[in-house]
ZATI-850354 format. One record per residue (C-alpha): residue number from 0; residue in one letter; x, y, z. Coordinates in steps of 0.2 Angstrom, whole numbers, padded with zeros to 4 digits, always signed. Example, Ala and Ser with C-alpha at 12.3 -4.5 7.8 and 13.67 -1.06 7.14 Angstrom:
2
k;r;X;Y;Z
0;a;+0062;-0022;+0039
1;s;+0068;-0005;+0036
END
This chain:
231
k;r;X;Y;Z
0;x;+0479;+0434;+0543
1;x;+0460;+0437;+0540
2;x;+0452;+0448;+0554
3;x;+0434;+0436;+0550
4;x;+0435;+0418;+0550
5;x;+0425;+0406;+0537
6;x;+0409;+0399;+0542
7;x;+0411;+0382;+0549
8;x;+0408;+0367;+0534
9;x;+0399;+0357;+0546
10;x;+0379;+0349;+0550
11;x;+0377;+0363;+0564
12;x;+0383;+0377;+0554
13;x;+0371;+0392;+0563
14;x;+0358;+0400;+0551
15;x;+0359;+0415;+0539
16;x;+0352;+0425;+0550
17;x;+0363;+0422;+0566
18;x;+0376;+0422;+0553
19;x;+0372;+0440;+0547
20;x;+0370;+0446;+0563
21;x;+0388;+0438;+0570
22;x;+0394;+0445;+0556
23;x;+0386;+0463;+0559
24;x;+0393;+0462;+0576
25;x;+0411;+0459;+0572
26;x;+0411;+0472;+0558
27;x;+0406;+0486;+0570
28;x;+0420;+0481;+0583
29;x;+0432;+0484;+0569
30;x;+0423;+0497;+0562
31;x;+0424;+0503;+0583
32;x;+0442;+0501;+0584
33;x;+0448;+0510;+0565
34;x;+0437;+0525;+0572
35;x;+0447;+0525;+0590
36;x;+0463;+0520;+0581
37;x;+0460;+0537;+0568
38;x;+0455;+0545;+0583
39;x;+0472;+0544;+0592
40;x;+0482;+0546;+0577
41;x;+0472;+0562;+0575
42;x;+0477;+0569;+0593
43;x;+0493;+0562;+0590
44;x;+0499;+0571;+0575
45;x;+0486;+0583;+0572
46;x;+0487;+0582;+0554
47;x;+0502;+0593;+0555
48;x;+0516;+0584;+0563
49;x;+0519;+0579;+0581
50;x;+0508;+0588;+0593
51;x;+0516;+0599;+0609
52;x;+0510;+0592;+0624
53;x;+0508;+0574;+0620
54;x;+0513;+0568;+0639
55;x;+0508;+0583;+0648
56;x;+0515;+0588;+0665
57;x;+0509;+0571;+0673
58;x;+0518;+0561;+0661
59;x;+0532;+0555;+0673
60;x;+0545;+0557;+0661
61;x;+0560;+0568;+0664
62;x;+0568;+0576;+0681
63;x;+0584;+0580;+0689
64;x;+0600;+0574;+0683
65;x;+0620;+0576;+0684
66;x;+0631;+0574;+0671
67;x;+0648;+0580;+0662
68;x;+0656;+0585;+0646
69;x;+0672;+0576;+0640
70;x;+0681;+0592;+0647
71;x;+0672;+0586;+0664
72;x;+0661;+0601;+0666
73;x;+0646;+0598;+0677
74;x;+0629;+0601;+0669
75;x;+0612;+0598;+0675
76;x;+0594;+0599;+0671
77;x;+0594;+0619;+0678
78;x;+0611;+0623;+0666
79;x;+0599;+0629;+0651
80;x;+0590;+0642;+0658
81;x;+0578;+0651;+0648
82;x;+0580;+0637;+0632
83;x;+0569;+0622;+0628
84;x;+0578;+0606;+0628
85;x;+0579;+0591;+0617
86;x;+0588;+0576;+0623
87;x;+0591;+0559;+0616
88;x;+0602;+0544;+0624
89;x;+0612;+0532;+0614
90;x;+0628;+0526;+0609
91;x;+0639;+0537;+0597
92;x;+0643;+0528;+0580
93;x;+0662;+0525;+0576
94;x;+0670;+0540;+0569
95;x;+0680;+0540;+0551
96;x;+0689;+0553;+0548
97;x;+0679;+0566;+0560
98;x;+0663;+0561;+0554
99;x;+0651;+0548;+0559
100;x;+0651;+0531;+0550
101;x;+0631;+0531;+0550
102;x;+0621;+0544;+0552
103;x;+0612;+0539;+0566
104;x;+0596;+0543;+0575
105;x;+0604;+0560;+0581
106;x;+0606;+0567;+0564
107;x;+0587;+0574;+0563
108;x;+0590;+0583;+0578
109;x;+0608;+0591;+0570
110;x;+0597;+0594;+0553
111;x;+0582;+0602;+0563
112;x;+0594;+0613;+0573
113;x;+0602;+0620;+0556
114;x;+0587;+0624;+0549
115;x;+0581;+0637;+0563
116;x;+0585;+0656;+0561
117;x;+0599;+0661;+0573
118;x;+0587;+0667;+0585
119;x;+0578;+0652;+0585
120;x;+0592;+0640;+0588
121;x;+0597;+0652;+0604
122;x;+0582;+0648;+0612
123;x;+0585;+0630;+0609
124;x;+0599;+0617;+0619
125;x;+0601;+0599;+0613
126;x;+0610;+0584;+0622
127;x;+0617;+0567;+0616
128;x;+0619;+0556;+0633
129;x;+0629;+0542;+0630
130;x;+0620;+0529;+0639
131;x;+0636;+0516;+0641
132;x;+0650;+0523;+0648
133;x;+0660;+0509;+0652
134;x;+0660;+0506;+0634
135;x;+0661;+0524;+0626
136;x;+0671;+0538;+0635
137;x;+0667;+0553;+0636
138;x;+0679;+0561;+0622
139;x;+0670;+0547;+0612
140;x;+0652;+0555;+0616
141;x;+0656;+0573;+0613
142;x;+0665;+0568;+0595
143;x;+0650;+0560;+0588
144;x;+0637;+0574;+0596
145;x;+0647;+0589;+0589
146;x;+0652;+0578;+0572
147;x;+0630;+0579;+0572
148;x;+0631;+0596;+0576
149;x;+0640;+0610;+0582
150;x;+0624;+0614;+0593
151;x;+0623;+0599;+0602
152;x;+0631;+0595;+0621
153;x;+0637;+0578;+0622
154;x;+0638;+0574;+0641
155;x;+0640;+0554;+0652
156;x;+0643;+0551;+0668
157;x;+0646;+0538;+0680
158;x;+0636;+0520;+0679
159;x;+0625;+0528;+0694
160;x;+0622;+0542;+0686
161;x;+0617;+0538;+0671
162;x;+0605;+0523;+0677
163;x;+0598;+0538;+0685
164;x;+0594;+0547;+0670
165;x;+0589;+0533;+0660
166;x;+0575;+0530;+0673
167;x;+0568;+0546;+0675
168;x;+0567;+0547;+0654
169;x;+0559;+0528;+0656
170;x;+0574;+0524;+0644
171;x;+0574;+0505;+0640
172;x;+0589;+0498;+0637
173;x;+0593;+0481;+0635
174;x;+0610;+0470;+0638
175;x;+0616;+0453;+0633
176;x;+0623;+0444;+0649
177;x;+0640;+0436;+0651
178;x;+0643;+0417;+0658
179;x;+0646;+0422;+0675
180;x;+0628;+0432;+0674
181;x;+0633;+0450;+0673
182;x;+0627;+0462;+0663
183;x;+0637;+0464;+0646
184;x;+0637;+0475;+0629
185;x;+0621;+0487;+0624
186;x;+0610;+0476;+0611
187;x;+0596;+0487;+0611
188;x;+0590;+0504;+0616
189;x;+0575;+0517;+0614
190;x;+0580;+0531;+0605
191;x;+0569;+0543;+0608
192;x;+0571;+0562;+0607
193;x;+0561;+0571;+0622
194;x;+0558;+0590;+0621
195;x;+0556;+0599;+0639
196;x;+0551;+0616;+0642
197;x;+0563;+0629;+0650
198;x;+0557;+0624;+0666
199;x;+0562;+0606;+0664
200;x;+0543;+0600;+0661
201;x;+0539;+0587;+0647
202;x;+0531;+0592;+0633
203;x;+0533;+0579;+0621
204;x;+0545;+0566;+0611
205;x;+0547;+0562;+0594
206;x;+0551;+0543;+0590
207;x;+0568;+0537;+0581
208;x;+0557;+0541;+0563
209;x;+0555;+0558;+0566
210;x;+0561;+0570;+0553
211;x;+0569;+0587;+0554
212;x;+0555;+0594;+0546
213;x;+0544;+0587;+0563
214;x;+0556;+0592;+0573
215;x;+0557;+0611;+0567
216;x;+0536;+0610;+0565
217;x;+0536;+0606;+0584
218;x;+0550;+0616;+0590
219;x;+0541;+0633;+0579
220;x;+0522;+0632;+0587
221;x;+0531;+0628;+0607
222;x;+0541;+0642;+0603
223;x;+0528;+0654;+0594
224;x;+0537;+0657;+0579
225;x;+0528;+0647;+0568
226;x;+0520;+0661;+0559
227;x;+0537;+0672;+0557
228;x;+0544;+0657;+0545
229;x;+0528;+0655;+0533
230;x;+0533;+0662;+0516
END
């Protein structure tokens, strides 16, 4: 589709000059919104990857929540003390033969979390929330997060519960509805990975495209070590 329309082939077709000048006018608004659209991307990624602090502290997103393994151990937001905390919601992919069918978008976070130093990853938790448990139990969650990783928790929890979390993380999910009107299987979800400080603040997210090497870039300047890892 062309951003700049051809000059009308008819009698009252407006002069040169007004042409020029339309013509000038519409150029700088583009020209205007390529500079603010570079502009963003800029602050956004910084040139080197996802910027900390994208949401900052009033970014609404994140806060309490209560939730279970598959053994049912409680955990909540205060049970990783001292430890960032990446967390993604979805729906674990089908197992075959102890690994996952696809990949899914939880494997970046597995292949970020391998490439840390020890050290590193003991500073770092990671959570899959299964954001359907009437559809995927809780054994089903915790297969498909330590499949990923051995590092990553898989926890669930009731419908309430997890409406819960899903609204304090502005998680969208999106159902298809049965005959009678009620609410039937997932069709759609964001699967964003969000990245909280030790004190359960929000610092940023990395969309479903993020790589491992975005993740770790991230996870290095929060955590400071950044300059230990450059050859």
């Amino acid at each position: 589709m062309s951003c700049v329309p051809p000059p009308p082939e008819t009698p009252d077709r407006p002069s040169a000059d007004r042409t020029k000048r339309k013509g000038g006018s519409l150029t700088g608004r583009i020209v205007g919104t390529l500079v603010a659209s570079a502009l963003f991307l800029a602050i956004l990624y910084g040139g080197e990857g996802f910027l900390p602090g994208l949401g900052g502290p009033g970014s609404g997103i994140g806060g309490p929540f209560q939730l279970s393994d598959a053994s049912g151990e409680a955990y909540t937001d205060q049970s990783f003390p001292n430890r960032l905390l990446l967390i993604q919601f979805g729906k674990p992919a089908p197992m075959v033969d102890g690994h996952p069918e696809t990949p899914g978008w939880l494997a970046p976070v597995g292949e970020a979390l391998a490439r840390l130093s020890a050290q590193e990853r003991a500073r770092v938790a990671a959570v899959f929330v299964g954001l359907d448990p009437d559809a995927d139990s809780p054994d089903d969650v915790d297969a498909y997060a330590r499949a990923t990783s051995p590092d990553i928790l898989g926890l669930t929890g009731t419908p309430d519960q997890i409406d819960s979390v899903l609204k304090e993380y502005r998680v969208e999910v999106r159902r298809d509805t049965n005959p009678d009107g009620s609410p039937a299987a997932i069709t759609a979800f964001s699967a964003n990975t969000y990245l909280l400080s030790p004190e359960g603040r929000y610092i940023t997210w990395f969309p479903p495209g993020a790589s491992p090497d975005d993740i770790v870039s991230v996870l290095r300047k929060v955590m400071g070590t950044e300059r230990a890892q450059t050859p």
